[in-house]
VOBADO-921298 format. One record per atom (N, C-alpha, C): residue number from 1; atom name; x, y, z. Coordinates in steps of 0.2 Angstrom, whole numbers, plus 5000, padded with zeros to 4 digits. Layout:
% VOBADO-921298
   resi   name     px     py     pz
    NUM     CA      X      Y      Z
...
//
This chain:
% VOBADO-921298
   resi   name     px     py     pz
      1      N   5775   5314   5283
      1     CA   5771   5310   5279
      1      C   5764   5313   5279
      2      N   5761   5316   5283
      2     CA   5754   5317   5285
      2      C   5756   5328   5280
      3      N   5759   5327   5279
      3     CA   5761   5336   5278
      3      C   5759   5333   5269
      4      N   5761   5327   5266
      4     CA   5759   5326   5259
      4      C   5754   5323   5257
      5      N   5750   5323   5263
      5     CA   5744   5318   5262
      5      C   5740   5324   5263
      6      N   5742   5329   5267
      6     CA   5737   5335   5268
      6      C   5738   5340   5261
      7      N   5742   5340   5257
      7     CA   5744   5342   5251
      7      C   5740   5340   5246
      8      N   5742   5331   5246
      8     CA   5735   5328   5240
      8      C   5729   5328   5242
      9      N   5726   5329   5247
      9     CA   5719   5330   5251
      9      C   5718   5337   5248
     10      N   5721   5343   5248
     10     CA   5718   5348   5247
     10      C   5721   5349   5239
     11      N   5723   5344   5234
     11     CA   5724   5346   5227
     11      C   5716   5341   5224
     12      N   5717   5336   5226
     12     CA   5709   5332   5225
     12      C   5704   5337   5225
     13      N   5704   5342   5233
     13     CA   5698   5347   5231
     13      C   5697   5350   5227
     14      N   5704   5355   5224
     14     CA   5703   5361   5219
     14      C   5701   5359   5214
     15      N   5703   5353   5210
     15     CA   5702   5349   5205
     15      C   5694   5345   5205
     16      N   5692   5342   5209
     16     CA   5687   5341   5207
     16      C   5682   5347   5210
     17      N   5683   5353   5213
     17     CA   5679   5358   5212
     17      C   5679   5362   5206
     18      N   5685   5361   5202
     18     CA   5687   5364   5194
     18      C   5682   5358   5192
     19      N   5682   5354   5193
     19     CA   5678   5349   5187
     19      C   5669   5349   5189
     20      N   5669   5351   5195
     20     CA   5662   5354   5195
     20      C   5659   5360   5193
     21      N   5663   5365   5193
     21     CA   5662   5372   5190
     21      C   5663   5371   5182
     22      N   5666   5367   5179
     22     CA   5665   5365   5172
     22      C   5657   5364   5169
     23      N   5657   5355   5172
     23     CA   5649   5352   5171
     23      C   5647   5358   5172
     24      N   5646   5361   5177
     24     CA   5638   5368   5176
     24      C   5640   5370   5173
     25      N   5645   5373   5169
     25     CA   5644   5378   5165
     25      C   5644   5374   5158
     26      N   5644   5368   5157
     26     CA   5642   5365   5152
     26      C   5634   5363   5152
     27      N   5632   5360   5156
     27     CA   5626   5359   5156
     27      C   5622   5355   5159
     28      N   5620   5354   5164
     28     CA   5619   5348   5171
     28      C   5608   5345   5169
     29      N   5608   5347   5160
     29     CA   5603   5343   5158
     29      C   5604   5337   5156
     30      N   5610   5336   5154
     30     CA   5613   5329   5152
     30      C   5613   5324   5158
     31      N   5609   5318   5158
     31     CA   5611   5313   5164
     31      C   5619   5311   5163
     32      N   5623   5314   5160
     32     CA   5631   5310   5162
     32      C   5635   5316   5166
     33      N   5632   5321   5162
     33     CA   5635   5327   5167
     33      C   5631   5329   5172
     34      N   5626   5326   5175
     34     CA   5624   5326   5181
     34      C   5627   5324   5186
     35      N   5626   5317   5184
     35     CA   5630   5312   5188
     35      C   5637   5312   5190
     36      N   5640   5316   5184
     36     CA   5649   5316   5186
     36      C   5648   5320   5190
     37      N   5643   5328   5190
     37     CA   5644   5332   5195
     37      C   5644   5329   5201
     38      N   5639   5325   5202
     38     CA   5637   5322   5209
     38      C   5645   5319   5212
     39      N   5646   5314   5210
     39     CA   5650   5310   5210
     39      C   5658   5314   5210
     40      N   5659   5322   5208
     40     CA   5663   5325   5210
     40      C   5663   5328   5217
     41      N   5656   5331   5218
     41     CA   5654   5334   5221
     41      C   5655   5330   5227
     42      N   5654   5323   5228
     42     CA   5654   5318   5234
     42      C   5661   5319   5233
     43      N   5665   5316   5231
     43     CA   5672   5319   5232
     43      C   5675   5322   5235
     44      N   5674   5328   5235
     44     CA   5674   5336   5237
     44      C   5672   5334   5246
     45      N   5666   5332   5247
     45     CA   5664   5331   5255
     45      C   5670   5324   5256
     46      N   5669   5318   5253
     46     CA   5675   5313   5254
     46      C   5681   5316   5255
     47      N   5684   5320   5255
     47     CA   5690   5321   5256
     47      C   5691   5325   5260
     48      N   5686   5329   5264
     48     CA   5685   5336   5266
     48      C   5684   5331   5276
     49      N   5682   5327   5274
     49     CA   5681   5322   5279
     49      C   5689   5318   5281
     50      N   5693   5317   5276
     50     CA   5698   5312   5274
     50      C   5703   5318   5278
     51      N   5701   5323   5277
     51     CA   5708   5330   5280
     51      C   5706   5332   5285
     52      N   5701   5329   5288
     52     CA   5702   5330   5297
     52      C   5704   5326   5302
     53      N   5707   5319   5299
     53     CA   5707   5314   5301
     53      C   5716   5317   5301
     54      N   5716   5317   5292
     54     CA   5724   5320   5296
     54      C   5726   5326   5298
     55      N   5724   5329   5298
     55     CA   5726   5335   5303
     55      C   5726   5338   5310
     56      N   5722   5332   5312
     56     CA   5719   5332   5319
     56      C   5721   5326   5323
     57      N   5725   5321   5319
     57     CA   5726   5315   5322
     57      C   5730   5314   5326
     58      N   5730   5312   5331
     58     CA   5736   5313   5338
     58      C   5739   5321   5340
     59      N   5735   5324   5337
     59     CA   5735   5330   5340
     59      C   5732   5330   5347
     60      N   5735   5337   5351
     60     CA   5730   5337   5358
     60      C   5730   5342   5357
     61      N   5722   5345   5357
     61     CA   5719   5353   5359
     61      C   5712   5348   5358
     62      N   5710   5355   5361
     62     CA   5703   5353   5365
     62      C   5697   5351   5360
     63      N   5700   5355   5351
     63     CA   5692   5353   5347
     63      C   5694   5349   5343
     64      N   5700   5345   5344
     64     CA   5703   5338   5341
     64      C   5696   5335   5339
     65      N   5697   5333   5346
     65     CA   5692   5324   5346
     65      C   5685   5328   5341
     66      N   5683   5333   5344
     66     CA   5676   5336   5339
     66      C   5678   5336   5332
     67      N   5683   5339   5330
     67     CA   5683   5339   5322
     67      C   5684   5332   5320
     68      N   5688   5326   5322
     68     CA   5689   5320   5321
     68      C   5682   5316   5320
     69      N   5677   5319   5325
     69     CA   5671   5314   5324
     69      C   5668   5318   5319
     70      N   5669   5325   5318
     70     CA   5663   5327   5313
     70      C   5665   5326   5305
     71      N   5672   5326   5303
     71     CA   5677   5323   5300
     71      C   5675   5317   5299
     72      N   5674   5312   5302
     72     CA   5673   5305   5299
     72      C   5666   5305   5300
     73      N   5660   5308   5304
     73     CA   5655   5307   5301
     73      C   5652   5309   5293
     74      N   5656   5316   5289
     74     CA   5656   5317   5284
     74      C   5659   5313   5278
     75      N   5665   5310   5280
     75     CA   5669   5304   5278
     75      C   5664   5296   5277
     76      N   5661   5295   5281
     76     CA   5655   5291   5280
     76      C   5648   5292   5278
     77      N   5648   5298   5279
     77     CA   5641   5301   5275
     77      C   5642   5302   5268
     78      N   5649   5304   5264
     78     CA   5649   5303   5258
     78      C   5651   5296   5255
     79      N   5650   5293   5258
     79     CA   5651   5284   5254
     79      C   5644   5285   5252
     80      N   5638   5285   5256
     80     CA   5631   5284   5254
     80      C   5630   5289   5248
//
């Protein structure tokens, strides 16, 4: 299960990396395609946070535990 959630973790990225290289090259003076940038762009770190959690989850090597914290610190810094 963790092998199809690390699949939809990393298709969420290409996609909303593809929806942010669109808006710029449309035009990020508009407040809407600003804002969806942002809001893709958060995304992008949200799930970039979400894929360390599972990849590193009940693992043992020794930079587990550090990518797990650095991983959910980012995972909680993109809520804000």
């Amino acid at each position: 299960m963790n092998s199809v959630n690390i699949a939809l973790d990393i298709f969420c990225i290409f996609i909303s990396i593809l929806i942010c290289f669109y808006v710029t090259s449309c035009s990020l003076s508009n407040h809407k395609n600003r804002s969806f940038f942002f809001i893709s762009f958060s995304n992008i770190i949200f799930t970039l946070g979400d894929l360390t959690d599972w990849c590193c989850n009940g693992l043992v090597r020794p930079w587990y535990p550090i990518a797990l914290h650095i991983g959910q610190f980012v995972y909680y810094l993109a809520i804000i």
